[in-house]
PDB file of N, H, CA, C and O in Angstrom:
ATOM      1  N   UNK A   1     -10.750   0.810 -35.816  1.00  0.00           N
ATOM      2  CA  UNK A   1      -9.609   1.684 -35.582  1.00  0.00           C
ATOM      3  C   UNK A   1      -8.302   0.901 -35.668  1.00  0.00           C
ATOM      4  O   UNK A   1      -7.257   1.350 -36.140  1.00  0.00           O
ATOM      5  N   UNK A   2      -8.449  -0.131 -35.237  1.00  0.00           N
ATOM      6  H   UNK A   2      -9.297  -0.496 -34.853  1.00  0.00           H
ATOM      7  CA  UNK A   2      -7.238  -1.270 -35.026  1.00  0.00           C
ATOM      8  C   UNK A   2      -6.122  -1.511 -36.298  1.00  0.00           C
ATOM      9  O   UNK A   2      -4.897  -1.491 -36.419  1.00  0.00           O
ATOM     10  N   UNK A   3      -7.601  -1.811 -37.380  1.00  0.00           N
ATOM     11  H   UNK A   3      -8.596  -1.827 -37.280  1.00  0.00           H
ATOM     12  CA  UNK A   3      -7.671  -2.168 -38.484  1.00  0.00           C
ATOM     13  C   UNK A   3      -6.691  -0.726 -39.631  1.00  0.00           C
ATOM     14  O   UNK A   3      -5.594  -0.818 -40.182  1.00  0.00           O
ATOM     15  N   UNK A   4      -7.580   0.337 -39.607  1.00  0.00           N
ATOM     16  H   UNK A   4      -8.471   0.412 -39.159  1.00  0.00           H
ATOM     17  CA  UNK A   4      -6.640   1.876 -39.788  1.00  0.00           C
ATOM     18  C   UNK A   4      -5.590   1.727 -39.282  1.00  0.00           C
ATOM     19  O   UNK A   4      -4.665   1.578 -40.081  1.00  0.00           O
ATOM     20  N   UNK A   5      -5.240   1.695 -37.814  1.00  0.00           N
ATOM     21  H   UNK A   5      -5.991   1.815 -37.165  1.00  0.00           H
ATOM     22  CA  UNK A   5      -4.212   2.068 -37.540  1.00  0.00           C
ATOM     23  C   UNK A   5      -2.929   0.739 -38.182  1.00  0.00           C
ATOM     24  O   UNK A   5      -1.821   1.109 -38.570  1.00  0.00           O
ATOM     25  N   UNK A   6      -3.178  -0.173 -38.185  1.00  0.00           N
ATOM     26  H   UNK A   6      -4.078  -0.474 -37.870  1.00  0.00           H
ATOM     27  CA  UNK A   6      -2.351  -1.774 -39.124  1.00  0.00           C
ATOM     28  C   UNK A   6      -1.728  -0.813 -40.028  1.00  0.00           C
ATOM     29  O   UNK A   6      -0.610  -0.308 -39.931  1.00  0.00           O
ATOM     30  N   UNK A   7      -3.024  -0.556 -41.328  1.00  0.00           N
ATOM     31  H   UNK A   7      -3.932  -0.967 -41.407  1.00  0.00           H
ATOM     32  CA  UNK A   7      -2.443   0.104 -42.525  1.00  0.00           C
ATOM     33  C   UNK A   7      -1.778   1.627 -42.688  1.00  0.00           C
ATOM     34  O   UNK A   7      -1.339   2.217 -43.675  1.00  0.00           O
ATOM     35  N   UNK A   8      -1.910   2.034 -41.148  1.00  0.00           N
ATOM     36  H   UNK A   8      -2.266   1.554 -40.347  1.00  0.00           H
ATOM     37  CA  UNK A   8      -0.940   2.984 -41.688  1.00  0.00           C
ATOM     38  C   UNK A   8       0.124   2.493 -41.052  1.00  0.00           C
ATOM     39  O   UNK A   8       1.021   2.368 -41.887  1.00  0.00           O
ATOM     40  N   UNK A   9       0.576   2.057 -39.701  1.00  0.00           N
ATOM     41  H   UNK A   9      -0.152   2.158 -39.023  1.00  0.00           H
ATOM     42  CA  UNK A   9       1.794   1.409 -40.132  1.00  0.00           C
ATOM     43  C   UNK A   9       3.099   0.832 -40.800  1.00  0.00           C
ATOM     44  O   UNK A   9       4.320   0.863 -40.651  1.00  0.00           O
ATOM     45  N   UNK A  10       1.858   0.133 -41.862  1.00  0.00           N
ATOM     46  H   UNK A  10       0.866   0.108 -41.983  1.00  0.00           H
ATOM     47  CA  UNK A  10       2.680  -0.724 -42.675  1.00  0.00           C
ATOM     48  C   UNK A  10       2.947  -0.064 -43.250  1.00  0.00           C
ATOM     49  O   UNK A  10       4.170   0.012 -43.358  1.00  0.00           O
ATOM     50  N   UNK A  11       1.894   1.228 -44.320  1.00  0.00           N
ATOM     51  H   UNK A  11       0.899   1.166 -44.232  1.00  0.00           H
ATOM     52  CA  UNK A  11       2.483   2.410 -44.620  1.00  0.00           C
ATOM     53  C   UNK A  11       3.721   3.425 -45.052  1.00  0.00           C
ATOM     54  O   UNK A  11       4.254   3.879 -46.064  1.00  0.00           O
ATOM     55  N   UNK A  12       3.865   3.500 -42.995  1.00  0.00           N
ATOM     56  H   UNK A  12       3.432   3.131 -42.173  1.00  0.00           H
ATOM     57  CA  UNK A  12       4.824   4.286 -43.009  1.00  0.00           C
ATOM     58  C   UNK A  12       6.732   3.469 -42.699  1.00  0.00           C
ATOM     59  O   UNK A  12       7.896   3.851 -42.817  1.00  0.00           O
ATOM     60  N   UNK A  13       5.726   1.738 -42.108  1.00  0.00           N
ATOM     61  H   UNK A  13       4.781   1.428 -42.011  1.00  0.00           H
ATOM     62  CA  UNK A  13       7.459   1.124 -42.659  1.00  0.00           C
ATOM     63  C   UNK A  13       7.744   0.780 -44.574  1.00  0.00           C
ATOM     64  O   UNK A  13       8.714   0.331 -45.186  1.00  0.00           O
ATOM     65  N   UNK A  14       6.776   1.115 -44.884  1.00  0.00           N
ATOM     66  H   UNK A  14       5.988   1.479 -44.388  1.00  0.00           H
ATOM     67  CA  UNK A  14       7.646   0.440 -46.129  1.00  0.00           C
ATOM     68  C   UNK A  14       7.295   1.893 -47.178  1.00  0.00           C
ATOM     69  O   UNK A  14       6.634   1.765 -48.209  1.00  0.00           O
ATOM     70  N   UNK A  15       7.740   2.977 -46.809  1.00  0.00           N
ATOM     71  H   UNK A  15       8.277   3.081 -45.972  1.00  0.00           H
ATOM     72  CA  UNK A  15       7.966   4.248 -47.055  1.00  0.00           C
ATOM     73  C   UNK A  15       8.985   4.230 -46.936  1.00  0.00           C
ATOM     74  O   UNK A  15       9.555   3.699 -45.983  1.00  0.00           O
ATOM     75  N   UNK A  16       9.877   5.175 -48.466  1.00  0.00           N
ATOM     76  H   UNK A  16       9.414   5.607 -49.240  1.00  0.00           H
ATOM     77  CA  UNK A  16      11.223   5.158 -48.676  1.00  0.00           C
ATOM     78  C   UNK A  16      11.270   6.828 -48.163  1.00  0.00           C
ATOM     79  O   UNK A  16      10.823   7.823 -48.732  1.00  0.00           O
ATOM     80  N   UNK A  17      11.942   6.704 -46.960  1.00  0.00           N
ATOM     81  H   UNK A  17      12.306   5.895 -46.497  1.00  0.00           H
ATOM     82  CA  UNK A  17      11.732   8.036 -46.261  1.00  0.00           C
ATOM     83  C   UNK A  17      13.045   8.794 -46.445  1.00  0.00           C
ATOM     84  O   UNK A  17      13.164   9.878 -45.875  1.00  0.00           O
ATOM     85  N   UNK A  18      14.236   8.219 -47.341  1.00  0.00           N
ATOM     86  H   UNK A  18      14.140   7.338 -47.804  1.00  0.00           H
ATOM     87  CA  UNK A  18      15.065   9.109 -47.543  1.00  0.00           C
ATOM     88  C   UNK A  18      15.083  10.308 -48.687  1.00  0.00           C
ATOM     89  O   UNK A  18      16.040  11.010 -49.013  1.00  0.00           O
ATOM     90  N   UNK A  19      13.740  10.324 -49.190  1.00  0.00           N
ATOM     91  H   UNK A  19      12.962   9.753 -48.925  1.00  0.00           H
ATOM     92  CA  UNK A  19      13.483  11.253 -49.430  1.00  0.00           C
ATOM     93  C   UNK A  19      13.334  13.136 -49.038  1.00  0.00           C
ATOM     94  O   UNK A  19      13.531  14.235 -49.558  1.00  0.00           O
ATOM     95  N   UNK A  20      12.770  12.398 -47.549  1.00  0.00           N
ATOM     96  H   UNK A  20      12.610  11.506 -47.127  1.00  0.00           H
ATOM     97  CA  UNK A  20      13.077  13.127 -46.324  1.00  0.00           C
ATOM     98  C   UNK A  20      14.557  13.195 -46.069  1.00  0.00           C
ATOM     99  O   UNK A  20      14.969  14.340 -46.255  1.00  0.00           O
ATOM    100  N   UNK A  21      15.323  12.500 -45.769  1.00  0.00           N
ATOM    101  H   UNK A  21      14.988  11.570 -45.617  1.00  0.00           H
ATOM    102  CA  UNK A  21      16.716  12.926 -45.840  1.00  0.00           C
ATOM    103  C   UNK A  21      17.443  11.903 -45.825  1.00  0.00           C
ATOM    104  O   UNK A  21      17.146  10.984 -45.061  1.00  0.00           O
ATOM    105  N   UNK A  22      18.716  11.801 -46.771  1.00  0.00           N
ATOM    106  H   UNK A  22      18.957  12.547 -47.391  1.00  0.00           H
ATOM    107  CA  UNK A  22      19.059  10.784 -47.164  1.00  0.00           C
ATOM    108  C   UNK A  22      19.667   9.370 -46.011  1.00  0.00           C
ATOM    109  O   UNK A  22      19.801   8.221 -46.432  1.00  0.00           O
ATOM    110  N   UNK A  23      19.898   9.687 -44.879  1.00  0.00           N
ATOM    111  H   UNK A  23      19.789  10.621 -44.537  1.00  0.00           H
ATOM    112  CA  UNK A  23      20.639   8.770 -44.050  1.00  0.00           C
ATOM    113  C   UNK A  23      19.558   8.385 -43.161  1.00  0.00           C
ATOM    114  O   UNK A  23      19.721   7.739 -42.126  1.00  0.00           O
ATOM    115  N   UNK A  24      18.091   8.945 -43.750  1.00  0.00           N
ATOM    116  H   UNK A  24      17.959   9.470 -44.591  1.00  0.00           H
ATOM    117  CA  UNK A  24      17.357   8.237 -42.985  1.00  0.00           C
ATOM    118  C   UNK A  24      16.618   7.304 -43.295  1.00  0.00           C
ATOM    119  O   UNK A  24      15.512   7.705 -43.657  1.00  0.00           O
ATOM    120  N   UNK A  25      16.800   5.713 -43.322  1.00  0.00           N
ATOM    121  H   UNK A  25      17.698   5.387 -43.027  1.00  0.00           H
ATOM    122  CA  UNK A  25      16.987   4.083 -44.031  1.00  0.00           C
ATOM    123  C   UNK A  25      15.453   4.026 -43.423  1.00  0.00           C
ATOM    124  O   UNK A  25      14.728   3.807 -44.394  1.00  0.00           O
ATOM    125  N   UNK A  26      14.905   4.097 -42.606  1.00  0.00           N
ATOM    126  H   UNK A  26      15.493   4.275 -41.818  1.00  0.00           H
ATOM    127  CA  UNK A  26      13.877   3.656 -42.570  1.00  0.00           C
ATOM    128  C   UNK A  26      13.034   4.375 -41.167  1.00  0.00           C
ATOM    129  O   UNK A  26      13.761   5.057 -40.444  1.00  0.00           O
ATOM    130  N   UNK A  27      11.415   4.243 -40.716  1.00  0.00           N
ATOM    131  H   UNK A  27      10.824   3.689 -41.303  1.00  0.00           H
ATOM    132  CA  UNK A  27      10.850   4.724 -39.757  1.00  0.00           C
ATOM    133  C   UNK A  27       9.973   3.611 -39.713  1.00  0.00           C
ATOM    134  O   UNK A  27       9.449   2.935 -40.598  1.00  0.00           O
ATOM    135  N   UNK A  28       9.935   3.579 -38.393  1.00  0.00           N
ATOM    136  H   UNK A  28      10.361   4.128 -37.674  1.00  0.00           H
ATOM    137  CA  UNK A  28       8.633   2.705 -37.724  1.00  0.00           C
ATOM    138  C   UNK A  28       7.522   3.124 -36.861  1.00  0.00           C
ATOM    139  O   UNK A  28       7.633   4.252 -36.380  1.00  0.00           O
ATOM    140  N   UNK A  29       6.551   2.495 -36.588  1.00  0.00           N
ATOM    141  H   UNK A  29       6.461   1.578 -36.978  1.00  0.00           H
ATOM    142  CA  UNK A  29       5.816   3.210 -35.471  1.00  0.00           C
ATOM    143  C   UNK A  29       5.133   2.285 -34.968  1.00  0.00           C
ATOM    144  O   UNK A  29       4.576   1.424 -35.649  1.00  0.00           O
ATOM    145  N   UNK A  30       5.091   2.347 -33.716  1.00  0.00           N
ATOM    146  H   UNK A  30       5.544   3.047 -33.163  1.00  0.00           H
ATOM    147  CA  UNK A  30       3.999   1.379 -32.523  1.00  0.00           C
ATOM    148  C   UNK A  30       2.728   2.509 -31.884  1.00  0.00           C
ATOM    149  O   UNK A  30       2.746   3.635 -31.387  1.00  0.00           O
ATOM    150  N   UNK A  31       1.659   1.481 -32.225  1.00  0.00           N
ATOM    151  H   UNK A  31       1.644   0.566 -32.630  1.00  0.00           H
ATOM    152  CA  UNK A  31       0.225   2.192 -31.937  1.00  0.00           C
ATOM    153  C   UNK A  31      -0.138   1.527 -30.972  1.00  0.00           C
ATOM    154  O   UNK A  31       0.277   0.378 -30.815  1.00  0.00           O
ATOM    155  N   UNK A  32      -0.974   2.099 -30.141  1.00  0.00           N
ATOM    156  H   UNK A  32      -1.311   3.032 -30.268  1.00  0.00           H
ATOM    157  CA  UNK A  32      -2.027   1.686 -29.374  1.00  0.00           C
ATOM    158  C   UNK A  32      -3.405   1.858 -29.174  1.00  0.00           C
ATOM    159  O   UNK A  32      -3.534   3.060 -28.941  1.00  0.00           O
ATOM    160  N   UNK A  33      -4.846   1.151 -29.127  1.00  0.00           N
ATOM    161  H   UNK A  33      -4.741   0.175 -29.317  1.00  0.00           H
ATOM    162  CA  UNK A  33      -6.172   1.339 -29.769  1.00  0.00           C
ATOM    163  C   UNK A  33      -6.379   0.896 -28.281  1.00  0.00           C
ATOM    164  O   UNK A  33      -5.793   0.142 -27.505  1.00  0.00           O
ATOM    165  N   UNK A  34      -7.555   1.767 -28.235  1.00  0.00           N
ATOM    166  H   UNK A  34      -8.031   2.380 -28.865  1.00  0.00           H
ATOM    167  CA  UNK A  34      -8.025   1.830 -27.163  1.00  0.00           C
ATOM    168  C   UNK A  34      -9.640   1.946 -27.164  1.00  0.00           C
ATOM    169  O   UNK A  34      -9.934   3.141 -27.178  1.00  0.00           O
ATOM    170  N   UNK A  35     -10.629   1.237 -27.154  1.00  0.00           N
ATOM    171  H   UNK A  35     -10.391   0.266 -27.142  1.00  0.00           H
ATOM    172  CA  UNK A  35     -11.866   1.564 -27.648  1.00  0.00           C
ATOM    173  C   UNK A  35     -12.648   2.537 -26.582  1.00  0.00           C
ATOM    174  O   UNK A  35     -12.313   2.893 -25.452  1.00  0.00           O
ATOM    175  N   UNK A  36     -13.992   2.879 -27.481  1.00  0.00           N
ATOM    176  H   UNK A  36     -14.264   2.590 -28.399  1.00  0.00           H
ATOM    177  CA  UNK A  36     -14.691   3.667 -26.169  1.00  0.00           C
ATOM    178  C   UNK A  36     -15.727   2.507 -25.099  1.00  0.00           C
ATOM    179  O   UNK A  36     -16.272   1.453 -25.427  1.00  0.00           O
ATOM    180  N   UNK A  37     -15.712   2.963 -24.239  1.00  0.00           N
ATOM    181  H   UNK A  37     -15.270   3.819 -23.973  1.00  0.00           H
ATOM    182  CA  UNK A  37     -16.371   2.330 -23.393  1.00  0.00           C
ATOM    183  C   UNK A  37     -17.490   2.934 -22.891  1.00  0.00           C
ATOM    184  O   UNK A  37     -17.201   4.053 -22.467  1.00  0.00           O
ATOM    185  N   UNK A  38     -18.707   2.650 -22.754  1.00  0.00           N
ATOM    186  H   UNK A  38     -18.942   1.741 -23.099  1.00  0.00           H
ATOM    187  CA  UNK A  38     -19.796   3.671 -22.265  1.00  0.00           C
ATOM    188  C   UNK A  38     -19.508   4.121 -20.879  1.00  0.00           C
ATOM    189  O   UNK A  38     -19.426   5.348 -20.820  1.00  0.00           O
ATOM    190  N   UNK A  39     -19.354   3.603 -19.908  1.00  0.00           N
ATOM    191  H   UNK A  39     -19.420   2.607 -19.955  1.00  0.00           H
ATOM    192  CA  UNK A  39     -18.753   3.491 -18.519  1.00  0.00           C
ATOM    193  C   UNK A  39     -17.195   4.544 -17.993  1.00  0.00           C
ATOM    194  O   UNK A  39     -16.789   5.050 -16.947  1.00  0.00           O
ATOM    195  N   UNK A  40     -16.683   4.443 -19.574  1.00  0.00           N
ATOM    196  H   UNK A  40     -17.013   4.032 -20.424  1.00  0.00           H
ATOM    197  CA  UNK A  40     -15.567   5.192 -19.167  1.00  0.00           C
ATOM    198  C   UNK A  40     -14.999   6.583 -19.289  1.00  0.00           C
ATOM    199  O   UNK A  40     -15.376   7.250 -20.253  1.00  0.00           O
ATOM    200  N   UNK A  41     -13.963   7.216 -18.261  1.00  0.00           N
ATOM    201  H   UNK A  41     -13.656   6.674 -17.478  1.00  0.00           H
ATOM    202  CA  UNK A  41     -13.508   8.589 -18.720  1.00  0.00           C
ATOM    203  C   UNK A  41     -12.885   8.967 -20.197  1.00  0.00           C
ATOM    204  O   UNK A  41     -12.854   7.984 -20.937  1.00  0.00           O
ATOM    205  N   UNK A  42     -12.482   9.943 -20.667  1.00  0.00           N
ATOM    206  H   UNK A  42     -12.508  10.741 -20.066  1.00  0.00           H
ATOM    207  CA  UNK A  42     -11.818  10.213 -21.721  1.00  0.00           C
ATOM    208  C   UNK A  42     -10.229   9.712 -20.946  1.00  0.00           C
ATOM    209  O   UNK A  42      -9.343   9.076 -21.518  1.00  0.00           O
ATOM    210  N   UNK A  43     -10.209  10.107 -19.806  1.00  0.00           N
ATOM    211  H   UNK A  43     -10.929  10.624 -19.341  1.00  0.00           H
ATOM    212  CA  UNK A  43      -8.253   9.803 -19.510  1.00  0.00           C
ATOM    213  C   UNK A  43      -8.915   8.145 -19.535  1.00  0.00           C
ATOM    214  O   UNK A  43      -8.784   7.705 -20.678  1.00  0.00           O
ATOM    215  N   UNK A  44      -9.389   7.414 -18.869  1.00  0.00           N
ATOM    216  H   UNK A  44      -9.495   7.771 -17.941  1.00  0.00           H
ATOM    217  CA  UNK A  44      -9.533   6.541 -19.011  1.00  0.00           C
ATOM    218  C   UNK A  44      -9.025   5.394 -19.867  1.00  0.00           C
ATOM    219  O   UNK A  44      -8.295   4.458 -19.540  1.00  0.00           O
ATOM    220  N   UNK A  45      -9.580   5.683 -21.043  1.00  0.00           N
ATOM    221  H   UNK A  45     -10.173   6.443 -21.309  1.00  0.00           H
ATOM    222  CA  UNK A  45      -9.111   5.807 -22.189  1.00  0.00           C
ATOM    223  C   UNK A  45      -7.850   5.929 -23.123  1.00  0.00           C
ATOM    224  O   UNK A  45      -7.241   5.128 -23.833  1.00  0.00           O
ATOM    225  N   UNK A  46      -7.755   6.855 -22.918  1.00  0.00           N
ATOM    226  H   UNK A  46      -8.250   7.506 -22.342  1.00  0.00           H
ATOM    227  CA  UNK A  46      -6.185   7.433 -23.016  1.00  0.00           C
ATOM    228  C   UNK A  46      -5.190   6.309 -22.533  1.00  0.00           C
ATOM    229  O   UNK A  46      -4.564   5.392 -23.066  1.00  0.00           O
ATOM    230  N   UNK A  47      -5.344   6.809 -21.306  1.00  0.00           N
ATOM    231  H   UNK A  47      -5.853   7.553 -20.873  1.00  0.00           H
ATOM    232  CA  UNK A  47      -4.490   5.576 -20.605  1.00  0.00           C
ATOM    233  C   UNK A  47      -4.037   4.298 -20.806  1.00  0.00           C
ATOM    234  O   UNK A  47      -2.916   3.798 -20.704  1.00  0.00           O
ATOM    235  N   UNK A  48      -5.212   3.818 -21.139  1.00  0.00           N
ATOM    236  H   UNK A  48      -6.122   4.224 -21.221  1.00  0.00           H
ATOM    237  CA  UNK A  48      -5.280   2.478 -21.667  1.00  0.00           C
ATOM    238  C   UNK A  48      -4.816   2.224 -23.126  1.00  0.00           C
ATOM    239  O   UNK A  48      -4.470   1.066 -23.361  1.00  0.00           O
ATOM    240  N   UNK A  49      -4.751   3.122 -24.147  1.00  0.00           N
ATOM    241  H   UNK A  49      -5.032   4.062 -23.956  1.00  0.00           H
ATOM    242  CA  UNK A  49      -4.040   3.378 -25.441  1.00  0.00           C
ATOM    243  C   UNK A  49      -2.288   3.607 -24.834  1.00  0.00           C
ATOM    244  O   UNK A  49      -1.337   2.961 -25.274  1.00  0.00           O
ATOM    245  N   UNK A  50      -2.217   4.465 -23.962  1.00  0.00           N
ATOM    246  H   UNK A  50      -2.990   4.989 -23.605  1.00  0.00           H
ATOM    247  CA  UNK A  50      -0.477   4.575 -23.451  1.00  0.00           C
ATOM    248  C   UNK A  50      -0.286   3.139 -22.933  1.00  0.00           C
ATOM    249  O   UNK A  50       0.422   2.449 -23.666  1.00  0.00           O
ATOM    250  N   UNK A  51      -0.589   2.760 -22.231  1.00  0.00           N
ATOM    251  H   UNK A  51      -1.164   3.321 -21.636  1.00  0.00           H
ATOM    252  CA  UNK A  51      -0.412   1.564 -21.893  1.00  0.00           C
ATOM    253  C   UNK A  51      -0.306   0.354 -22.910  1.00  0.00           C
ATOM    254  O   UNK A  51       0.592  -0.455 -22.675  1.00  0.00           O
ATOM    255  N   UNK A  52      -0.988   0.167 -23.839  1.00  0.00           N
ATOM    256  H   UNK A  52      -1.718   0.824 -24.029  1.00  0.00           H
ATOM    257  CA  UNK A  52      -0.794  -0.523 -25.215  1.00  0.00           C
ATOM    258  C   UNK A  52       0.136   0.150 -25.599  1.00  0.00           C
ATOM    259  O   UNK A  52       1.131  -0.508 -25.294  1.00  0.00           O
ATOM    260  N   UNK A  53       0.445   1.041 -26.075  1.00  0.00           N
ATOM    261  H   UNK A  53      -0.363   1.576 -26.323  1.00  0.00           H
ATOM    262  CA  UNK A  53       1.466   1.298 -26.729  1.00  0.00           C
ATOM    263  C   UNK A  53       3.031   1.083 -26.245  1.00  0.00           C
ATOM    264  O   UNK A  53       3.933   0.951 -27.072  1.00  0.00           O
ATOM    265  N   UNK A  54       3.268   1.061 -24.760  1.00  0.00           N
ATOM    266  H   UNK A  54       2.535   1.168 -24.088  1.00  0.00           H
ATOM    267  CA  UNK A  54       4.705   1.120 -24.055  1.00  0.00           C
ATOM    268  C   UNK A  54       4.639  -0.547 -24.182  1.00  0.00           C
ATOM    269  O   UNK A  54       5.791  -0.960 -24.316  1.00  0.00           O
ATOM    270  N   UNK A  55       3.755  -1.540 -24.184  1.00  0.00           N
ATOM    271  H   UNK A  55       2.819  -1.205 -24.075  1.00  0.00           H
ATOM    272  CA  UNK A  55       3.359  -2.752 -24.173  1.00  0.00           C
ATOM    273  C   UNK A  55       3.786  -2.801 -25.999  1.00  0.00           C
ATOM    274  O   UNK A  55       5.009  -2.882 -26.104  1.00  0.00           O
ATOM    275  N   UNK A  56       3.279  -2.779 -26.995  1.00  0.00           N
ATOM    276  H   UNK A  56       2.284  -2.713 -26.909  1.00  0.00           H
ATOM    277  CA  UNK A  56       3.854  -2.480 -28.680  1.00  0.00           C
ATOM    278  C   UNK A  56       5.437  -2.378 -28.365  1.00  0.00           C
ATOM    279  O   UNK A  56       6.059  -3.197 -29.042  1.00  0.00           O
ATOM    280  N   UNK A  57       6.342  -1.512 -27.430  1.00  0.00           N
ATOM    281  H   UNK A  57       5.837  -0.847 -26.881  1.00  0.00           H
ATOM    282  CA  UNK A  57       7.597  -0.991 -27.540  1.00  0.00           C
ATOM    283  C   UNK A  57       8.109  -2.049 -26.988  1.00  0.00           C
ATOM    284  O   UNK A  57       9.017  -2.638 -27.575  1.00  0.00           O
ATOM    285  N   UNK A  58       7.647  -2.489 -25.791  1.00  0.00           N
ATOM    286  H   UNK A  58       6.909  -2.010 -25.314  1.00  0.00           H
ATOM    287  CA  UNK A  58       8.126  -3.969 -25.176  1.00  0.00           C
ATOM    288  C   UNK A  58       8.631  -4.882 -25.995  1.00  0.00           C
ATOM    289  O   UNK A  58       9.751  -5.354 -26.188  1.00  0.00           O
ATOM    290  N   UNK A  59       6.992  -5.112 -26.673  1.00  0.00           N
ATOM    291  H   UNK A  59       6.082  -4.728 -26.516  1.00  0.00           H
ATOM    292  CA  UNK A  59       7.126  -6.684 -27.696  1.00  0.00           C
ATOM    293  C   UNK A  59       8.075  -6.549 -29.205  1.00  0.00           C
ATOM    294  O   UNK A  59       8.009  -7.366 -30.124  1.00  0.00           O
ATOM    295  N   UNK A  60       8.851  -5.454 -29.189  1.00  0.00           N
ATOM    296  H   UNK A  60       8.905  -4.790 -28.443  1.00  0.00           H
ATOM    297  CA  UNK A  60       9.639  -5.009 -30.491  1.00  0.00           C
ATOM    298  C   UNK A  60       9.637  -4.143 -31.154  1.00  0.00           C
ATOM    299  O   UNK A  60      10.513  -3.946 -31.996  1.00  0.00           O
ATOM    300  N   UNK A  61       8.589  -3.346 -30.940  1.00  0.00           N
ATOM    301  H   UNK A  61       7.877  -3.507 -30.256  1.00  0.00           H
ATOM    302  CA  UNK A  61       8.540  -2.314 -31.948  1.00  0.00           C
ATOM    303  C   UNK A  61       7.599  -2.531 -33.406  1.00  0.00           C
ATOM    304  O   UNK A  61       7.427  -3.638 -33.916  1.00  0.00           O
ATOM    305  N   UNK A  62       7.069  -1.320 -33.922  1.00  0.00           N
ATOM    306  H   UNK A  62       7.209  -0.421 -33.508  1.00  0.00           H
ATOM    307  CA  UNK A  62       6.671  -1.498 -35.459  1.00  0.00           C
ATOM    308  C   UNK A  62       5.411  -2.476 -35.437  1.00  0.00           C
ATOM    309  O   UNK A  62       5.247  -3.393 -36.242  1.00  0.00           O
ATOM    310  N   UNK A  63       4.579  -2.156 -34.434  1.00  0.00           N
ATOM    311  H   UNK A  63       4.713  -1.412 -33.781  1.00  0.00           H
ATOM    312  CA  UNK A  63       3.085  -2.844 -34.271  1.00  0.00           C
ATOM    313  C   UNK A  63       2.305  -2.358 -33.601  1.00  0.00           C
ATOM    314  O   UNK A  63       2.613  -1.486 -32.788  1.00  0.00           O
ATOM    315  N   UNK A  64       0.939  -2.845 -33.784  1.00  0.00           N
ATOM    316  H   UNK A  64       0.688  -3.553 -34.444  1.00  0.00           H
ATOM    317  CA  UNK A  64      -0.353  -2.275 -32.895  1.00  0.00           C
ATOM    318  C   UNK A  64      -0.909  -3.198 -32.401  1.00  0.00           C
ATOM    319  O   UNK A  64      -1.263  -4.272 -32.888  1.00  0.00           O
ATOM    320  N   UNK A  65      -1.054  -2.525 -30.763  1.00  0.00           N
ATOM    321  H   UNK A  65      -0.766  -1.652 -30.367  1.00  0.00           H
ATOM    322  CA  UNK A  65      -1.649  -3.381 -29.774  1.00  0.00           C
ATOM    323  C   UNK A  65      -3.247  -3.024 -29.359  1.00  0.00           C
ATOM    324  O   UNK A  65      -3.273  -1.824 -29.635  1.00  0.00           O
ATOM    325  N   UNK A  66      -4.042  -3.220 -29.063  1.00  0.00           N
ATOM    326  H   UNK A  66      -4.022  -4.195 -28.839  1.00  0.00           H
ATOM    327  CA  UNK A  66      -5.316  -2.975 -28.755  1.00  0.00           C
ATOM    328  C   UNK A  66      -6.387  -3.724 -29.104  1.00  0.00           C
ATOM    329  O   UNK A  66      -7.518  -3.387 -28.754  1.00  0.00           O
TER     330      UNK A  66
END
């Protein structure tokens, strides 16, 4: 999943998105991967992907943590 989520990323930064509209230079995105655990809830889970991800926004932006 880690791995997917990298390439779309990179993806969607080096997508010329002013196509979408012209003053808009560029988009980024920060992911967070969270695997399943046999032991664990679905929020569980979850959680632990939000948590990677506000952790991605920390370290700069425009990456995946998990």
């Amino acid at each position: 999943a880690r791995e997917v989520c990298e390439k779309l990323r990179q993806r969607i930064a080096g997508h010329d998105w002013r196509a979408v509209h012209p003053r808009l230079a560029g988009v980024t995105v920060s992911i967070g991967v969270a695997g399943f655990e046999a032991d664990a809830w679905a929020a569980d889970i979850v959680d632990r992907a939000d948590r990677l991800l506000y952790e991605a926004k920390r370290e700069g932006r425009n990456c995946v943590r998990g």
